[in-house]
gemmi code that builds the backbone of each chain (N, CA, C; Angstrom):
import gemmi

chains = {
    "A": [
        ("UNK", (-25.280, -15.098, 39.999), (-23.886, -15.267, 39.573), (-23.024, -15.596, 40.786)),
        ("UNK", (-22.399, -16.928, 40.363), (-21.082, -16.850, 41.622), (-20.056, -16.465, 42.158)),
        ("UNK", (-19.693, -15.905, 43.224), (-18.609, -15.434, 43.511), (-17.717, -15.743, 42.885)),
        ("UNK", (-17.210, -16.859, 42.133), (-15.838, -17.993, 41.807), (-15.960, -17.360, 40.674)),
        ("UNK", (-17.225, -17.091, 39.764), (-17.330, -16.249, 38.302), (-16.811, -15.227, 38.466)),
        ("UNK", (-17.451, -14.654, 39.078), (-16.845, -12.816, 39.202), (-15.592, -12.834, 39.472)),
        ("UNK", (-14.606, -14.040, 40.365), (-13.339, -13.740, 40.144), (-12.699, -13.993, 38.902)),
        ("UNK", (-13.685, -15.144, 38.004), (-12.928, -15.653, 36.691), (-13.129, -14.133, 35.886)),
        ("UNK", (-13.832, -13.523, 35.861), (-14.097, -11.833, 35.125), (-13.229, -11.153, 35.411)),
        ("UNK", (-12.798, -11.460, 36.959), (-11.429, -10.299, 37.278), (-10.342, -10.589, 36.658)),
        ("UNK", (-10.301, -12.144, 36.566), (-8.977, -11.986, 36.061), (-8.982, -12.118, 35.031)),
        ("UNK", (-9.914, -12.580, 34.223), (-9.874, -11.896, 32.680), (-10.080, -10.359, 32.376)),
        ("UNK", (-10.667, -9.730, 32.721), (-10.375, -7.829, 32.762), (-8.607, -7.817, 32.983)),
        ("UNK", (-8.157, -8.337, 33.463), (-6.794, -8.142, 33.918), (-5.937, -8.623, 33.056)),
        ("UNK", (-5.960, -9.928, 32.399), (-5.244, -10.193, 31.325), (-5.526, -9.805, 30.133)),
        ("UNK", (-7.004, -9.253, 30.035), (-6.880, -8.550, 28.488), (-6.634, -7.654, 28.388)),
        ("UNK", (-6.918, -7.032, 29.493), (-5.757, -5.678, 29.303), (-4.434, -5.383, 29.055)),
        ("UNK", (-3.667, -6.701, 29.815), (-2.375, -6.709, 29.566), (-2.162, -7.207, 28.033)),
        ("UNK", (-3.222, -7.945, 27.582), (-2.947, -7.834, 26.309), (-2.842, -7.198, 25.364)),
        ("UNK", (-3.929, -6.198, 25.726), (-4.106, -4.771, 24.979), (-2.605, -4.405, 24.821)),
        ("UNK", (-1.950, -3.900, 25.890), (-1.157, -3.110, 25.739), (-0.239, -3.877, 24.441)),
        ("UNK", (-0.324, -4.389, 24.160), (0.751, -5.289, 22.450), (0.433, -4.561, 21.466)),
        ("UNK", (-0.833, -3.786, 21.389), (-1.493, -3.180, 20.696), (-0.199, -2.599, 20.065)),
        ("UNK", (0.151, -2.459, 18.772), (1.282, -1.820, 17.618), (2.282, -1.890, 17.848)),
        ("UNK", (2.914, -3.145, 18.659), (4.268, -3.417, 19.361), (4.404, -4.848, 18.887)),
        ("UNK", (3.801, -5.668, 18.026), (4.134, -7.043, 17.991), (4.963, -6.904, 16.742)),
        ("UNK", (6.269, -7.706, 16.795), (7.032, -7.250, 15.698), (7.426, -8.343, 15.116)),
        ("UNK", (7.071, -9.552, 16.148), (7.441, -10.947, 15.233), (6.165, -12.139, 15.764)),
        ("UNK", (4.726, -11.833, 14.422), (3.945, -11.849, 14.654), (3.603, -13.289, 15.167)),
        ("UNK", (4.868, -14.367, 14.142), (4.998, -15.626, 14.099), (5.143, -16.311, 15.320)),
        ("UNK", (5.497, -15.471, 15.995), (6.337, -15.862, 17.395), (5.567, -15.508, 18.215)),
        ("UNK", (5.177, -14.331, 18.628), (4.643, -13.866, 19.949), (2.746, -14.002, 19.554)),
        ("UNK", (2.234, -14.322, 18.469), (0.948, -13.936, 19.281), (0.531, -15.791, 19.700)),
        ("UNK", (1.124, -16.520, 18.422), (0.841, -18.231, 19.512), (1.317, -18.520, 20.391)),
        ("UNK", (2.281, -17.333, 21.717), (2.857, -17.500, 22.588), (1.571, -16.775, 23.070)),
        ("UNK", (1.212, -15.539, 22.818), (-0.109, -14.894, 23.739), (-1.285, -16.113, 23.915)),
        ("UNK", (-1.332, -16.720, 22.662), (-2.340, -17.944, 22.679), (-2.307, -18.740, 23.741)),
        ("UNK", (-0.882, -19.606, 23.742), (-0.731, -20.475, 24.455), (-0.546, -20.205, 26.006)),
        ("UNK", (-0.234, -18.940, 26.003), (-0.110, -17.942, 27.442), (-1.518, -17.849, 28.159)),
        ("UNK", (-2.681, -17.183, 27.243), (-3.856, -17.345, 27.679), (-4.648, -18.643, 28.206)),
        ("UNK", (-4.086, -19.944, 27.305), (-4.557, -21.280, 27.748), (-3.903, -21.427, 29.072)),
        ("UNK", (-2.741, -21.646, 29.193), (-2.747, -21.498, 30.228), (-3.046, -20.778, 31.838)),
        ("UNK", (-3.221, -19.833, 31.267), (-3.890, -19.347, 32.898), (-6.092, -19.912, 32.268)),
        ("UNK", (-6.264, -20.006, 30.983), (-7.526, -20.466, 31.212), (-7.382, -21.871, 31.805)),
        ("UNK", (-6.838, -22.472, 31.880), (-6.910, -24.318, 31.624), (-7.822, -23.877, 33.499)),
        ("UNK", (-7.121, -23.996, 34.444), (-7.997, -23.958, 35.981), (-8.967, -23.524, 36.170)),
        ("UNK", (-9.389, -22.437, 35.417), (-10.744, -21.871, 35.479), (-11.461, -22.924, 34.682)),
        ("UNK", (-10.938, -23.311, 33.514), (-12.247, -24.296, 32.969), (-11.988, -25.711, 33.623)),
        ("UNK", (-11.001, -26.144, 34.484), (-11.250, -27.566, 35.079), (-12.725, -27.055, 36.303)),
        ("UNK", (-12.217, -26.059, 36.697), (-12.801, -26.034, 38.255), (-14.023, -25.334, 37.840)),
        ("UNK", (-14.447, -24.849, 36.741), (-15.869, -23.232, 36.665), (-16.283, -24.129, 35.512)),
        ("UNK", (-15.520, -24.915, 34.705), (-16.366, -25.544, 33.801), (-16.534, -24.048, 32.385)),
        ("UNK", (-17.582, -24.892, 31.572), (-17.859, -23.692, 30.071), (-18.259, -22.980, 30.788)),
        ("UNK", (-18.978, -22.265, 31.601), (-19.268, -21.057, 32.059), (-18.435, -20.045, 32.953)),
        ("UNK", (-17.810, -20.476, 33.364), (-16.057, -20.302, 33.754), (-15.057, -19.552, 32.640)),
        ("UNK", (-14.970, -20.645, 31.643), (-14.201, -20.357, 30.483), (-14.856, -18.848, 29.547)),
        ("UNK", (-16.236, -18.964, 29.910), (-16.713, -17.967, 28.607), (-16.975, -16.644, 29.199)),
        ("UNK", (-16.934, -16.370, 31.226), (-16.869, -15.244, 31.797), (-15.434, -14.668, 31.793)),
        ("UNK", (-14.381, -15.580, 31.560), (-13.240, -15.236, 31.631), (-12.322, -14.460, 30.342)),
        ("UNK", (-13.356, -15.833, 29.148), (-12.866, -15.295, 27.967), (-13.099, -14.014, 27.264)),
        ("UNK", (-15.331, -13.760, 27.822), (-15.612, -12.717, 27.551), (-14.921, -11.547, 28.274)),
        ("UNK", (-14.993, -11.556, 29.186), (-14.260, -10.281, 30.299), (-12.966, -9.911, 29.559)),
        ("UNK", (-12.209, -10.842, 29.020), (-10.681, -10.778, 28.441), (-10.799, -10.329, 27.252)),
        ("UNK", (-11.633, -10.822, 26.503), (-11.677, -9.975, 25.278), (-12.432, -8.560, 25.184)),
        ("UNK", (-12.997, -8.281, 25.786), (-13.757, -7.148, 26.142), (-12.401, -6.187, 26.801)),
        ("UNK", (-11.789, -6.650, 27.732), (-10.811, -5.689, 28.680), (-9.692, -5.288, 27.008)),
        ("UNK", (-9.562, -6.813, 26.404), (-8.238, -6.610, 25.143), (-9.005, -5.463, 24.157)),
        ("UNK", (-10.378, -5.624, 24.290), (-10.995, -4.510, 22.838), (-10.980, -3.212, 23.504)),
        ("UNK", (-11.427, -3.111, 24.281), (-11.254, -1.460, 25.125), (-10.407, -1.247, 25.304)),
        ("UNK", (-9.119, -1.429, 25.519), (-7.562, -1.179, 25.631), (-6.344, -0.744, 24.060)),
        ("UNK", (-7.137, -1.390, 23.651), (-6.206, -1.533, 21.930), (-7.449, -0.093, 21.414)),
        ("UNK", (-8.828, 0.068, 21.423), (-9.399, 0.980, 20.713), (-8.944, 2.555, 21.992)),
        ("UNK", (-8.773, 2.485, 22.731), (-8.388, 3.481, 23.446), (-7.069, 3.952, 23.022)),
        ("UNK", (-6.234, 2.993, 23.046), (-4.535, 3.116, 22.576), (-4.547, 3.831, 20.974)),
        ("UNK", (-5.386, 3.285, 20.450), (-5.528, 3.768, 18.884), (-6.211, 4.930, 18.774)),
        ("UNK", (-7.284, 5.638, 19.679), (-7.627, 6.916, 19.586), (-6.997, 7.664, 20.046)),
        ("UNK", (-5.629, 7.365, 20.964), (-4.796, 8.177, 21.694), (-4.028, 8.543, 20.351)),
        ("UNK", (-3.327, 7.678, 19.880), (-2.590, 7.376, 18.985), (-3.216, 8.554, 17.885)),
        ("UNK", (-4.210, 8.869, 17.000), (-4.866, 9.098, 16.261), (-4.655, 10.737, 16.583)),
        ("UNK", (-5.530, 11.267, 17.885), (-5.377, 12.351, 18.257), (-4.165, 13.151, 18.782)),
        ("UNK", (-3.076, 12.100, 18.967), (-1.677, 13.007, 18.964), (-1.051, 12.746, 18.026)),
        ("UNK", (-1.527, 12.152, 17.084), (-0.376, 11.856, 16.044), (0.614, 11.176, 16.576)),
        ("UNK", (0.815, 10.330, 17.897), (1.915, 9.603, 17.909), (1.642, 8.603, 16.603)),
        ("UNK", (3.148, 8.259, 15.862), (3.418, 7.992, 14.984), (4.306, 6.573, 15.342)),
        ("UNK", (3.982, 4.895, 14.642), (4.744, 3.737, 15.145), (6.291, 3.831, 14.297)),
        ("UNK", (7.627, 3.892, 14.712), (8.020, 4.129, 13.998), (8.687, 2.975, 13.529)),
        ("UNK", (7.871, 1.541, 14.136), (8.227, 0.152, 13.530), (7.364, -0.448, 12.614)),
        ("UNK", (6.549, 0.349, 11.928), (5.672, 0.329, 10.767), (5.728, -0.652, 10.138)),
        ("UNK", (6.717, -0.858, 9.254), (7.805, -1.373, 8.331), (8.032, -3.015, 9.148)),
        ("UNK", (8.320, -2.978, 10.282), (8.804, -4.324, 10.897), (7.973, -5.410, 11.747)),
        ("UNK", (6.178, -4.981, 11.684), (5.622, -5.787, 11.991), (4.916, -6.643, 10.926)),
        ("UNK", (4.467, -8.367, 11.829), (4.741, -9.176, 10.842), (3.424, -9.920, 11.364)),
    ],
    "B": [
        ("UNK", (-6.905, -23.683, 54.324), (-7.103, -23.265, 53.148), (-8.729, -23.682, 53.182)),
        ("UNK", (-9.270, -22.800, 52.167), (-10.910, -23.020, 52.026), (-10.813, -24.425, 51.003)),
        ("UNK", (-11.866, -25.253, 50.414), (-12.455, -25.725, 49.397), (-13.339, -25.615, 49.121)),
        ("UNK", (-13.638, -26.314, 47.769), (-14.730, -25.833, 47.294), (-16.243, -25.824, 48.092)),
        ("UNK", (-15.859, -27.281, 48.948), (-17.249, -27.512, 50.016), (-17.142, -26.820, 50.860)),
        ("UNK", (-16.251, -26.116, 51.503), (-16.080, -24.854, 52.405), (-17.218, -23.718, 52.059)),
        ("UNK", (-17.410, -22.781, 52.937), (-17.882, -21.782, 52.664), (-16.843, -20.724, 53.396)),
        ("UNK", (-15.935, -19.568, 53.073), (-15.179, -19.025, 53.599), (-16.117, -17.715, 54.430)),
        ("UNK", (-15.196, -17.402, 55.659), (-15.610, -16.471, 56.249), (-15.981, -15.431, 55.956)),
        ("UNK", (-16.405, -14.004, 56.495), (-16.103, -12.845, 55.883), (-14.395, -12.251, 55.985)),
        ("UNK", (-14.080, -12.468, 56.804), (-12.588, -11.922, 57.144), (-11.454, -12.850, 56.092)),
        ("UNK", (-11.956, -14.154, 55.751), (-11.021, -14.661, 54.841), (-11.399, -14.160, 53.323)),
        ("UNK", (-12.657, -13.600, 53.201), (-13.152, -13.203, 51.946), (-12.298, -11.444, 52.013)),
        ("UNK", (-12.479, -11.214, 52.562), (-11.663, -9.326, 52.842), (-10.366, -9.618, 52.760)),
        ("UNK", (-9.896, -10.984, 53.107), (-8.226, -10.894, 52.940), (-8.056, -11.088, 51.974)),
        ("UNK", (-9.017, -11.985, 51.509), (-8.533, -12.643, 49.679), (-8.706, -11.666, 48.910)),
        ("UNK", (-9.906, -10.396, 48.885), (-9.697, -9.696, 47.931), (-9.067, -8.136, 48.209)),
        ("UNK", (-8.563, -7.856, 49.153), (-7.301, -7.388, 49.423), (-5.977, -7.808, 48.840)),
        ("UNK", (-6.056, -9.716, 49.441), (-4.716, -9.863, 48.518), (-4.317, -9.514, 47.389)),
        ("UNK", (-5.855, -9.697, 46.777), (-5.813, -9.311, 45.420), (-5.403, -8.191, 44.899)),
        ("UNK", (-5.899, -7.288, 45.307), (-5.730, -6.388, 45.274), (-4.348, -5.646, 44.956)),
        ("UNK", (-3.634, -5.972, 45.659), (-2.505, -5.693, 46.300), (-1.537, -6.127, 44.698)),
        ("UNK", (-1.679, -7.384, 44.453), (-1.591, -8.226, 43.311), (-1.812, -7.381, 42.124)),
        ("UNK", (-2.806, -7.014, 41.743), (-3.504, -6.170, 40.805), (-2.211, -4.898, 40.860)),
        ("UNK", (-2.442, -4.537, 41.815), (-1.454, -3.191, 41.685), (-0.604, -3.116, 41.219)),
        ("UNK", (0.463, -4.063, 41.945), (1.466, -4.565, 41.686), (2.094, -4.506, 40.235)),
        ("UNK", (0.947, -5.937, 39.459), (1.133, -6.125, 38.199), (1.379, -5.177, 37.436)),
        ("UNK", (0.347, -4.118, 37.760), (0.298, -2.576, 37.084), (1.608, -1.709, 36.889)),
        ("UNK", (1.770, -1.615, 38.113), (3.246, -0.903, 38.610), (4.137, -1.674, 37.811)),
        ("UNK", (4.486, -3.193, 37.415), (5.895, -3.651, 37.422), (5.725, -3.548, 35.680)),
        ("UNK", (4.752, -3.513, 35.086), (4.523, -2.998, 33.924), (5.060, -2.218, 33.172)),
        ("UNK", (4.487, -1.139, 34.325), (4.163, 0.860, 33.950), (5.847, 0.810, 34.076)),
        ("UNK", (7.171, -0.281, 34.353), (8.330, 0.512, 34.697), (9.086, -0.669, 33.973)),
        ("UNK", (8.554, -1.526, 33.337), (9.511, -2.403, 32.380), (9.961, -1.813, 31.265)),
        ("UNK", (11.279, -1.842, 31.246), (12.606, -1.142, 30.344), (12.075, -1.554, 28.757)),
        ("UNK", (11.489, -2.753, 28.771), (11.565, -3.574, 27.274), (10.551, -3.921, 26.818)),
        ("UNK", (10.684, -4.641, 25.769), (9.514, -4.840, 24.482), (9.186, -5.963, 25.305)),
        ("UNK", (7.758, -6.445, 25.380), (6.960, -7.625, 25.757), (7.856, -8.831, 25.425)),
        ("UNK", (8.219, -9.575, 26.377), (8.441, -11.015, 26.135), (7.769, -11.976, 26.819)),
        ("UNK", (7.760, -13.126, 26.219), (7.137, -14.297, 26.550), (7.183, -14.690, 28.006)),
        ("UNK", (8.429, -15.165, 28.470), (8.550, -14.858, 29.654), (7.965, -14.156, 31.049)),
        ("UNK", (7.870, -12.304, 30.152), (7.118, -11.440, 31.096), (5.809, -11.946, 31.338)),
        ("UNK", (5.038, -12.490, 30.106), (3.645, -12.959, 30.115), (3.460, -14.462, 31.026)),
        ("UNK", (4.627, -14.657, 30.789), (4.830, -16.420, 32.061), (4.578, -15.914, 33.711)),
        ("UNK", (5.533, -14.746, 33.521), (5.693, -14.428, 34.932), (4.570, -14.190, 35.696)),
        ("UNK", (3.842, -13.521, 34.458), (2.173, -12.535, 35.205), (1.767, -13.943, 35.445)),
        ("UNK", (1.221, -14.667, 34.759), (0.560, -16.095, 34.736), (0.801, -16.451, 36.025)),
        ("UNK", (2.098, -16.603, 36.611), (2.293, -17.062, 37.839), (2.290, -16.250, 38.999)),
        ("UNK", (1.674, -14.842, 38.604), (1.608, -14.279, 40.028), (-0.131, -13.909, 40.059)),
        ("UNK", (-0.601, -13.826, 38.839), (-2.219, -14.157, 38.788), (-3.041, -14.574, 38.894)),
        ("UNK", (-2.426, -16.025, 38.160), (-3.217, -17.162, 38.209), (-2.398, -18.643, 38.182)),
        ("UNK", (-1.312, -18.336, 39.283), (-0.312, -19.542, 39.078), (-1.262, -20.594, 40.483)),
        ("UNK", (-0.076, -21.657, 40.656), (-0.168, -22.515, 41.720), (-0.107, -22.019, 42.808)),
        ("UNK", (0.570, -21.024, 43.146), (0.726, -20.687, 43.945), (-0.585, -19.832, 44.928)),
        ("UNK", (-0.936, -19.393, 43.482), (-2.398, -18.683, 43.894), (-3.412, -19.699, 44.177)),
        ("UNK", (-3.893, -20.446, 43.134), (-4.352, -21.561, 42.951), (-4.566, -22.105, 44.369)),
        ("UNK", (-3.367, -22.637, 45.118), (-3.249, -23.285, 46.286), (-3.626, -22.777, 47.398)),
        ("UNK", (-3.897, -21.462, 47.535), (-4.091, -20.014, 48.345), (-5.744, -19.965, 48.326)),
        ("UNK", (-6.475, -20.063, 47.251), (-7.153, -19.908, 46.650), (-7.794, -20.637, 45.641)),
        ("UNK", (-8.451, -21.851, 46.060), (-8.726, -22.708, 44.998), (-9.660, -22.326, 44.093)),
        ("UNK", (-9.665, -22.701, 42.441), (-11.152, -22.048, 41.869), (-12.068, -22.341, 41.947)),
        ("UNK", (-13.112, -21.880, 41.992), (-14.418, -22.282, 42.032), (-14.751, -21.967, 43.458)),
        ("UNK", (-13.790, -21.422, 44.602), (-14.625, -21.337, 46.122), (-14.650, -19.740, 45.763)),
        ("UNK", (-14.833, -19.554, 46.539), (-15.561, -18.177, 46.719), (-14.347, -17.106, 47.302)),
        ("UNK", (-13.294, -17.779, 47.671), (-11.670, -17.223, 48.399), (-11.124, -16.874, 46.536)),
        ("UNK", (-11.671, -18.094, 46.001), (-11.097, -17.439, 44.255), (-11.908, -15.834, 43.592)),
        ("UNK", (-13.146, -16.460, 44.002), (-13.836, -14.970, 43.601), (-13.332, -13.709, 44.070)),
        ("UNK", (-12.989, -13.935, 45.558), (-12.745, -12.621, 46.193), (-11.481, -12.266, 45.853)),
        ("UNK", (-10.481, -12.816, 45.288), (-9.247, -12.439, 44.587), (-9.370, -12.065, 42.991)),
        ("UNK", (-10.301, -12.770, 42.676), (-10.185, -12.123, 41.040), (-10.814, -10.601, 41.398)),
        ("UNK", (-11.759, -10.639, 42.041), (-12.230, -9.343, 41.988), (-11.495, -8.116, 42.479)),
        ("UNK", (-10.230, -8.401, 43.764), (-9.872, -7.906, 44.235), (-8.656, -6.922, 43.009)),
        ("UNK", (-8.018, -8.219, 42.807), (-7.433, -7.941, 41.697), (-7.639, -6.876, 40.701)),
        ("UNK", (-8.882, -7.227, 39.601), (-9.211, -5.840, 39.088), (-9.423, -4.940, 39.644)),
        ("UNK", (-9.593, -4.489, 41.059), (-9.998, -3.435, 41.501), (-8.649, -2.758, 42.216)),
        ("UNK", (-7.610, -3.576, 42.088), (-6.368, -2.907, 42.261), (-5.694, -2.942, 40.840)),
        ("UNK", (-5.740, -3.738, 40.123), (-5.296, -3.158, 38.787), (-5.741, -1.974, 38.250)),
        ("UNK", (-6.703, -2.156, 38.186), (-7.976, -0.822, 37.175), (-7.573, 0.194, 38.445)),
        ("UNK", (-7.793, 0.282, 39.559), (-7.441, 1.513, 40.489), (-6.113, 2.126, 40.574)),
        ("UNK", (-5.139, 1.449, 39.701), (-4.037, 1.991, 40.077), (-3.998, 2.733, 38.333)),
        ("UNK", (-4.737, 2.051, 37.394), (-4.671, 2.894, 36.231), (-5.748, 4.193, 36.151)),
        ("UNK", (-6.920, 3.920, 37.312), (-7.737, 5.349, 37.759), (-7.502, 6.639, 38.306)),
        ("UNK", (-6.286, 5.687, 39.203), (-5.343, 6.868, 39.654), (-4.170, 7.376, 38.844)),
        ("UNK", (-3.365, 6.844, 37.623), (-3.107, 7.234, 36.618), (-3.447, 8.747, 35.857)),
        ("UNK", (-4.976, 7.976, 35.555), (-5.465, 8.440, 34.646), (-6.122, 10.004, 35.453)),
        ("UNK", (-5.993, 10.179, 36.666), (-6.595, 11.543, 37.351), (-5.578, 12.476, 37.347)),
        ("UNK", (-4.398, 11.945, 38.095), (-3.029, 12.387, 38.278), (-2.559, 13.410, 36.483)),
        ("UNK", (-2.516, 12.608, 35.547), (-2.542, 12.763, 34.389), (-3.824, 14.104, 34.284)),
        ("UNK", (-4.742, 13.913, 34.308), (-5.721, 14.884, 34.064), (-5.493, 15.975, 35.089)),
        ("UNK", (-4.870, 15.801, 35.779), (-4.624, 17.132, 36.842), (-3.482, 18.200, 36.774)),
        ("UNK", (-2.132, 16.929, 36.495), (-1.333, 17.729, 36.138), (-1.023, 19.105, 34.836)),
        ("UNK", (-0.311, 19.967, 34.594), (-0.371, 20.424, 33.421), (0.661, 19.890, 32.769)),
        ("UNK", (1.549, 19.009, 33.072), (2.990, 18.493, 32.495), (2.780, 17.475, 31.128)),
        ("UNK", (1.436, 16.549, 31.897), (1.221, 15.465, 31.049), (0.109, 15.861, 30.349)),
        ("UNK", (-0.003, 14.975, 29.165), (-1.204, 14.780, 28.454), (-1.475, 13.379, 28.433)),
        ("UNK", (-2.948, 13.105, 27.448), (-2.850, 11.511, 27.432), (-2.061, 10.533, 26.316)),
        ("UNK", (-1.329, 11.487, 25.972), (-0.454, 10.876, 25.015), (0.633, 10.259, 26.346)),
        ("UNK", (1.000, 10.959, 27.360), (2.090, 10.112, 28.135), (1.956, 8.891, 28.000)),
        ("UNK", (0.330, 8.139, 27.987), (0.046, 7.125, 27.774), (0.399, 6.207, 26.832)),
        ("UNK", (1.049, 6.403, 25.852), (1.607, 5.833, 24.756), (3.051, 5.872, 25.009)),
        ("UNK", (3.940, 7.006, 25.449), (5.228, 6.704, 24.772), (5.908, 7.404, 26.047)),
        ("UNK", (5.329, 7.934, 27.264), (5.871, 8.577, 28.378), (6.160, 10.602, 28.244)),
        ("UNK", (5.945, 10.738, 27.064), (6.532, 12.014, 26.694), (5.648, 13.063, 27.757)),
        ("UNK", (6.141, 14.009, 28.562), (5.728, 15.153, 29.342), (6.257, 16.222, 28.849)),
        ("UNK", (6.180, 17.503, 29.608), (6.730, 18.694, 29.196), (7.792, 18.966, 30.090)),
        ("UNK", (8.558, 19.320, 30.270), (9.917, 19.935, 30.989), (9.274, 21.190, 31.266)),
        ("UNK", (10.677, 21.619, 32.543), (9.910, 22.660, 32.803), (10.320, 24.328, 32.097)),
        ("UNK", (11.169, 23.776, 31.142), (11.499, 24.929, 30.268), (10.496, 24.366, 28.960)),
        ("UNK", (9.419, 24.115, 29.261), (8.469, 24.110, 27.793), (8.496, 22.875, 26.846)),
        ("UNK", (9.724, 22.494, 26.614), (9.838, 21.456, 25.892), (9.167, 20.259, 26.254)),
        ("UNK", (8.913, 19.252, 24.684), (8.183, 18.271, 25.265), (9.577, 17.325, 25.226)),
        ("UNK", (10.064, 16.819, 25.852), (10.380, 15.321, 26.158), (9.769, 13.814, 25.843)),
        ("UNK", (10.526, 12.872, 24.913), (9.636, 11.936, 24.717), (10.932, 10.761, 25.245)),
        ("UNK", (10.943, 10.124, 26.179), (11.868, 9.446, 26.639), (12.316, 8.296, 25.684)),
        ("UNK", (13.924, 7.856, 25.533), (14.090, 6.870, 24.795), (13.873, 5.642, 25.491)),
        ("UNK", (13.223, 4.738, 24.732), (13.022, 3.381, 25.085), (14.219, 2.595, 25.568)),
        ("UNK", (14.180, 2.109, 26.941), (15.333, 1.142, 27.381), (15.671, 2.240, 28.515)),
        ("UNK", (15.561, 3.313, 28.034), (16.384, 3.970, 29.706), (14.708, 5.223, 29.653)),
        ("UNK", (14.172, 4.662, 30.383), (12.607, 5.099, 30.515), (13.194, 6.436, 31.800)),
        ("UNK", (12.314, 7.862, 31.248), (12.937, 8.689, 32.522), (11.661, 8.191, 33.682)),
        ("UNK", (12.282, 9.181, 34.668), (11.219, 8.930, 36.524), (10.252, 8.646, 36.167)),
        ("UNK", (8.860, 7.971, 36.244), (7.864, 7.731, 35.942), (7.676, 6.777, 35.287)),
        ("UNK", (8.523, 6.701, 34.698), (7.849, 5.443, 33.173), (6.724, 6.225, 32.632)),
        ("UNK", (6.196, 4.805, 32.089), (5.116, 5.036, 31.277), (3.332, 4.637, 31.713)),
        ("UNK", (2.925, 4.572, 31.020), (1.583, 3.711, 31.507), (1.300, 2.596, 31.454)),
        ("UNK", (2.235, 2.099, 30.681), (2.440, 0.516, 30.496), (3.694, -0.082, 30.157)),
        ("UNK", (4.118, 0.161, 29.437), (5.635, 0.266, 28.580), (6.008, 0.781, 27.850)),
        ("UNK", (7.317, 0.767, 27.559), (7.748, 1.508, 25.883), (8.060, 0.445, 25.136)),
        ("UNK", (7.700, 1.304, 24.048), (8.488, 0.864, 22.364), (9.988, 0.320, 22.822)),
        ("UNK", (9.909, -0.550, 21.292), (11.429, -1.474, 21.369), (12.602, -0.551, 20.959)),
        ("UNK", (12.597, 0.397, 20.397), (13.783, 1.076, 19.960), (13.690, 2.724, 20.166)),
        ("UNK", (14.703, 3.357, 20.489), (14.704, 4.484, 20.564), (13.954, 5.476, 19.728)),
        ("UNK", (13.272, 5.851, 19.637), (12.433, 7.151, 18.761), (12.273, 8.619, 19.130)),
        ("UNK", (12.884, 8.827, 19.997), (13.897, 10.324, 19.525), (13.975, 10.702, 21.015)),
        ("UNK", (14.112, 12.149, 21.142), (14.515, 12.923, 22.433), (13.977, 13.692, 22.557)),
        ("UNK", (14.463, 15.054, 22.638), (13.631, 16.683, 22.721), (13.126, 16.955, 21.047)),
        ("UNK", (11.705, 17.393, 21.666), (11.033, 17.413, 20.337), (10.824, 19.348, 20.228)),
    ],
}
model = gemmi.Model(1)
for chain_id, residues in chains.items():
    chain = gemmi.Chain(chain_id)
    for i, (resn, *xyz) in enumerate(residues, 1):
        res = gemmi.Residue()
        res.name, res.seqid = resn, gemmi.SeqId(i, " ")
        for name, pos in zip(("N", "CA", "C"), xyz):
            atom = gemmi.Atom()
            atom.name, atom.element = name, gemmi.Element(name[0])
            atom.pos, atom.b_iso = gemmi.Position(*pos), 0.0
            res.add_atom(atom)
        chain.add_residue(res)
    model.add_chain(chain)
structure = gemmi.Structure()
structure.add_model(model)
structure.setup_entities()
């Protein structure tokens, strides 16, 4: 594995995490998650000119992996304290 | 600057993922203390201190000066939420619910759950909620 990969992994661990955190906070679904979309293309677009598909799919996997461990952590927190969303009602 | 036909030093590889590092943290921190609900914008901003031109140019992808920054990166992101997450387990104030909404204990017993927009000392672990959801519980 190449060094240039393992950084495309870092920085996907890093943005899916930050994605995670949206986890029960998106309130205008219309709007913000094809902005997360188009947010993610863009920081992918350089990794896949320069790393190519194997580039794209260490970055994407790492990112979705960092976004699934972050949102299922947030939701067992959530679960075991009973924090409660109290925008229930207003996501879309 | 390295390229891709470059092979970078060791000392430019320790700076790059230091820089990173540093970067990583950062991100973490400016997070853990943002007043507001996620905007588009905020997600522009990260873009450009992550994986902008600026980095890019610092650090082209595919050399090995890129590797040593992505990696650096998570290892100051994730380390600054390791150290979080100990601090938290050590104290008796917090639980891991702080992690969700900032709420600790005062030191007369009560729990405290801070209102969103005026976040108390600490913040949170990432951010708060968009609207106020209560006070002393």
């Amino acid at each position: 594995m190449s060094s240039a990969l393992l950084g495309a992994l870092g920085v996907g661990l890093v943005w899916g995490w930050l994605l995670g955190m949206n986890e029960g906070r998106i309130f205008r679904g219309w709007r913000t998650v094809p902005g997360l979309a188009l947010t993610s293309l863009i920081l992918a677009a350089p990794i896949v000119w320069f790393q190519g598909i194997l580039g794209l799919a260490g970055f994407g996997g790492a990112a979705f992996l960092a976004w699934w461990l972050h949102v299922e952590w947030r939701q067992t927190l959530r679960q075991r304290f009973s924090v409660t969303d109290a925008h229930e009602g207003e996501r879309s | 600057m390295s390229t891709a036909g470059q092979s970078a030093s060791v000392l430019q590889l320790i700076g790059a993922g230091c820089f990173g590092a540093i970067i990583g943290w950062y991100v973490y921190y400016i997070n853990r203390y943002r007043k507001a609900d996620v905007q588009l914008s905020d997600l522009v901003t990260v873009i450009g201190v992550i994986g902008g031109s600026a980095i890019l140019a610092l650090f082209p992808t595919g050399t090995d000066l890129f590797g040593a920054y992505g990696i650096g990166l998570a290892v100051g992101f994730f380390g600054y939420f390791l150290v979080l997450i100990i601090l938290v387990g050590v104290s008796e104030n917090f639980e891991a619910d702080w992690f969700l909404d900032g709420r600790r204990k005062l030191p007369d017993g009560t729990i405290f759950v801070p209102q969103v927009g005026t976040p108390a000392a600490g913040g949170t672990a990432m951010a708060a909620d968009k609207k106020p959801q209560g006070g002393m519980q």
